[in-house]
C-alpha positions in Angstrom: 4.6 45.0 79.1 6.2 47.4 76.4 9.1 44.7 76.4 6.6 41.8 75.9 5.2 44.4 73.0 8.6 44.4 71.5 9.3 40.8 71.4 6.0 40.0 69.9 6.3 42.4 67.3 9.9 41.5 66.4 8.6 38.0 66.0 5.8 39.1 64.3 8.2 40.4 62.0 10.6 38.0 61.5 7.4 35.4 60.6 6.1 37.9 57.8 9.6 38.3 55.8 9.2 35.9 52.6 11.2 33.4 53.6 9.6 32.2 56.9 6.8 32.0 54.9 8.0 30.0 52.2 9.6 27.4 54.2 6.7 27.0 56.5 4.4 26.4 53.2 7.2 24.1 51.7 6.6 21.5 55.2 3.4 21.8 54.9 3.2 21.0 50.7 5.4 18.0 52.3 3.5 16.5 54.8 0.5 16.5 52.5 2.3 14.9 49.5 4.8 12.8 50.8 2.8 9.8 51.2 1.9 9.9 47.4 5.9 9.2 46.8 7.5 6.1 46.8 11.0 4.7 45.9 11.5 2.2 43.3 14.4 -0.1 42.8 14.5 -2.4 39.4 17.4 -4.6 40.1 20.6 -2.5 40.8 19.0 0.9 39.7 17.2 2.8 41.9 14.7 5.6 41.0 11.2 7.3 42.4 7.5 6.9 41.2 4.5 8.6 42.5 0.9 7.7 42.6 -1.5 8.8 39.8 -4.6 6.8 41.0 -5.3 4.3 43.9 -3.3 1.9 42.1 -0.8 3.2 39.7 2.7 4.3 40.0 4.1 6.6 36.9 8.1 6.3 36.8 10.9 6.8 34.0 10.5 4.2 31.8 14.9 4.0 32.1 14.2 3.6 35.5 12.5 0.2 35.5 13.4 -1.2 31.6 15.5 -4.4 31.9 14.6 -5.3 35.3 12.3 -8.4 35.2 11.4 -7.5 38.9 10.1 -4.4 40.1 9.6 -3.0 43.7 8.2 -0.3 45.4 8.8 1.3 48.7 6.4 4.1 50.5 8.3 3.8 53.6 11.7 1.6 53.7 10.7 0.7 57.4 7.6 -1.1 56.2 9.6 -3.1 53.5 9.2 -3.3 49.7 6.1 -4.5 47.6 6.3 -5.9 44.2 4.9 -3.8 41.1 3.3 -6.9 39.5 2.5 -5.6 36.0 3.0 -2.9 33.7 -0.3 -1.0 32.5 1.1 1.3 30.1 4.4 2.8 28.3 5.3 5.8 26.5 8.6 5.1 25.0 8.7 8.3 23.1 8.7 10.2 27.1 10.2 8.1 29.1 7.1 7.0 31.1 5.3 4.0 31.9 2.7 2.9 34.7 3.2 0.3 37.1 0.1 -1.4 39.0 0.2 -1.4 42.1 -0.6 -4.2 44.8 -1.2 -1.5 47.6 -3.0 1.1 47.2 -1.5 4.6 47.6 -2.8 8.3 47.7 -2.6 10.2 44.2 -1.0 13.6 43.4 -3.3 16.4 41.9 -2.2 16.6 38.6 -1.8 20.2 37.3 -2.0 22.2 34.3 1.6 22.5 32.6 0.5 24.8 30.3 -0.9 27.5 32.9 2.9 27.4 34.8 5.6 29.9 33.4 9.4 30.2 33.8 10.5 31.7 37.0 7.3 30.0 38.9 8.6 28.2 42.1 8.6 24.8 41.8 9.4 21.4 44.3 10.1 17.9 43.9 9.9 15.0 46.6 12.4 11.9 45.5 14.7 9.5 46.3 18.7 10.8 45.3 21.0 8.3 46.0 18.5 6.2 47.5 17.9 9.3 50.1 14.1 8.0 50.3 11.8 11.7 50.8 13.9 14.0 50.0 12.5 17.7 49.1 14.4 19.7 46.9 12.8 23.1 45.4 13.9 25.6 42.8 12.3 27.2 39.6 11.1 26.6 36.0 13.8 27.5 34.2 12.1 27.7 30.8 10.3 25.5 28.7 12.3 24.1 26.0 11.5 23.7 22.2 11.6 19.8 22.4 8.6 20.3 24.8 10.9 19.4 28.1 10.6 21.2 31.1 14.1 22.8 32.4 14.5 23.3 36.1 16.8 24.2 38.8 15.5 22.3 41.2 18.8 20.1 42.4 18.3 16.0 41.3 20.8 13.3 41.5 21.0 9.8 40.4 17.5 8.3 42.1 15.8 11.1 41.3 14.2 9.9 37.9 10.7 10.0 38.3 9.9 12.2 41.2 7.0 14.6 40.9 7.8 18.5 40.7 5.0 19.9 42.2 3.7 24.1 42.5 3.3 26.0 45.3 -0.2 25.2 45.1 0.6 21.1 45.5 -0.1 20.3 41.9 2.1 18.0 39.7 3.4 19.6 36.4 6.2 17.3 35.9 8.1 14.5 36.4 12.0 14.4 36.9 13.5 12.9 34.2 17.5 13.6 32.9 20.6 15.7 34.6 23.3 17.6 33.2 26.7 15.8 34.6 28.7 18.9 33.5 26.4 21.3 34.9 24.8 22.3 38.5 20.8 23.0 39.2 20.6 21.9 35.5 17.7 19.5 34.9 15.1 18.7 33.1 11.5 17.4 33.7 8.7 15.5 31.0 5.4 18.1 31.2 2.6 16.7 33.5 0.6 16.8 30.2 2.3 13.6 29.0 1.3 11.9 32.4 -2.6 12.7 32.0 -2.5 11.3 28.4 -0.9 8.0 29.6 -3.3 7.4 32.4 -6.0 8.3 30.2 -4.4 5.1 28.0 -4.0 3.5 31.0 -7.6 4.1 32.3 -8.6 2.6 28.9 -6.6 -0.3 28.6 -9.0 -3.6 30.1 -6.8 -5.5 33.2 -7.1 -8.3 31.7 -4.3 -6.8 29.4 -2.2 -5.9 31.7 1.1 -7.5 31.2 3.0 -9.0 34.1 6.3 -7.4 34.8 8.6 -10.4 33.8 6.9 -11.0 30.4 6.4 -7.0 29.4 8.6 -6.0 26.7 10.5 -3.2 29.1 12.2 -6.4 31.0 13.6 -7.6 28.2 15.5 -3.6 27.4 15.3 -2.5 23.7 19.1 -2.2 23.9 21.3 -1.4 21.0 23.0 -5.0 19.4 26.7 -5.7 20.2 25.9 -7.1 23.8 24.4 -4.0 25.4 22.2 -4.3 28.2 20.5 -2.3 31.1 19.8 1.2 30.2 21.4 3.0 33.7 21.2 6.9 32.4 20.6 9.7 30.3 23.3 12.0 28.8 22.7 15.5 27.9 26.4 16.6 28.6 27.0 19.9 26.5 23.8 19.3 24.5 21.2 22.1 23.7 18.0 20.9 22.0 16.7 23.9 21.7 19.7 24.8 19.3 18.3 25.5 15.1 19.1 22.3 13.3 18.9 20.0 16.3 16.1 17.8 16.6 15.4 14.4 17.8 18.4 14.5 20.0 19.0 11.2 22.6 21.2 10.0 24.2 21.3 7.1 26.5 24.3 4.9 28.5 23.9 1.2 28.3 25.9 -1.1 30.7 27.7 -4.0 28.0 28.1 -7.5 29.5 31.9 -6.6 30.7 30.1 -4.2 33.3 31.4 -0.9 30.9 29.6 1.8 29.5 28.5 2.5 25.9 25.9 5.0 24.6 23.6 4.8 22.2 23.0 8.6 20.3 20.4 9.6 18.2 21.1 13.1 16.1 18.3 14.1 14.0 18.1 10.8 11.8 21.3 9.2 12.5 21.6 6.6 15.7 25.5 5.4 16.6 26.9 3.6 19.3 30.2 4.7 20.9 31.9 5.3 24.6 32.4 8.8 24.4 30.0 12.0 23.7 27.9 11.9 21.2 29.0 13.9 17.9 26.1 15.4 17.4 27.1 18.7 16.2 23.9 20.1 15.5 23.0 19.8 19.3 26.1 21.0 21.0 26.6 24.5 22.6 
């Protein structure tokens, strides 16, 4: 009996140190918002989305903009659907809406504002095409230019996954990777996301635009041939820097199947195939 005693307490034990707990709240936090998470692929690109209502799906808008087709995946087993229009865009942080044919469970949209650096922090997404894939880490800080930093580990695929709390809430949305850096990443505020569905809650489906005839399919690429926005570059960039503002940065796929970037810095744009001279911005 005392060994039985022993045993049980030592398991007891091992079950109350932090760690058992966090991982057995992290499956958990899974299994309830997995279903909410889908993969999206937009021609040869390949992101995630997640559900914000019955039938919307929130992604990057880079993720999705010169593909005249969309589709979606909860579950590759069960196959792909079509996104058949887009129901409504924020250019200005990287988000758009897609309707969806199925409908889908939404995430619980939480309060960026009440989440502070160091809080634990999740995200469920597709790197690489890895469809549910968890990944968890921290709030880094909030940044000036109102971006979320995280350490959270993302990889190409991971635009537009949901970084949820502890408590299952969404405060953000995957959005850009440092290249030259590891764990760090950066996320929009899940603020921008509840004043887009509020648009989009607004915005009559008879308005709607299908996903061939929108505007995103046809890219707002830089002249000169350019094409197919594929990333976002923030290599040895810090906008939170004095003097740097409007920073961006995006890499463009040309018709010869090279890269070229387009750069904003402050009020100068300039295309070129290596980093953008942005001086202000760099570290």
């Amino acid at each position: 009996m005392k060994a039985i005693r022993k045993v049980l307490g030592a398991l007891l034990v091992v079950c109350l140190w932090p760690g058992c707990l966090q991982a057995s709240d992290l499956s958990t936090l899974f299994q309830a918002n997995e279903a909410s998470v889908v993969t999206i692929r937009a021609g040869s690109k390949i992101g995630t989305g997640f559900y914000v209502a019955p039938h919307f799906i929130v992604t990057n808008l880079h993720v999705v903009r010169g593909s005249r087709s969309i589709t979606y995946y909860s579950n590759y087993a069960d196959g792909g659907t079509a996104a058949p229009s887009v129901v409504a865009v924020d250019a200005a942080n990287d988000l758009v809406i897609l309707l969806a044919a199925k409908p889908g469970k939404p995430v619980r949209l939480g309060d960026y504002d009440s989440v502070s650096p160091g809080a634990e922090l999740f995200a469920i997404g597709s790197p690489q095409g890895y469809e549910k894939t968890i990944t968890n880490g921290m709030l880094s800080q909030k940044r000036k230019d109102g971006r979320m930093q995280i350490s959270i580990a993302v990889s190409p695929g991971s635009s537009g996954s949901p970084v949820f709390t502890m408590q299952g809430e969404v405060v953000g949305v995957v959005v850009a990777q440092r290249a030259d850096s590891q764990n760090l990443n950066f996320a929009i505020p899940s603020d921008r996301v509840q004043r887009l569905l509020q648009k989009a809650g607004e915005t009559a489906q008879a308005d709607y635009v299908t996903v061939a005839d929108s505007e995103l399919s046809r890219d707002a690429a830089p002249s000169g041939g350019v094409s197919g926005s594929v990333d976002v570059d923030f290599a040895g960039v810090d906008t939170s820097l004095p003097g740097c503002r409007n920073y961006a940065s995006r890499i463009y796929e040309n018709s010869a199947g090279s890269l070229i970037k387009l750069c904003t810095c402050n009020d100068a744009i300039m295309l070129t195939n290596r980093l953008c001279q942005c001086q202000p911005c760099r570290r």
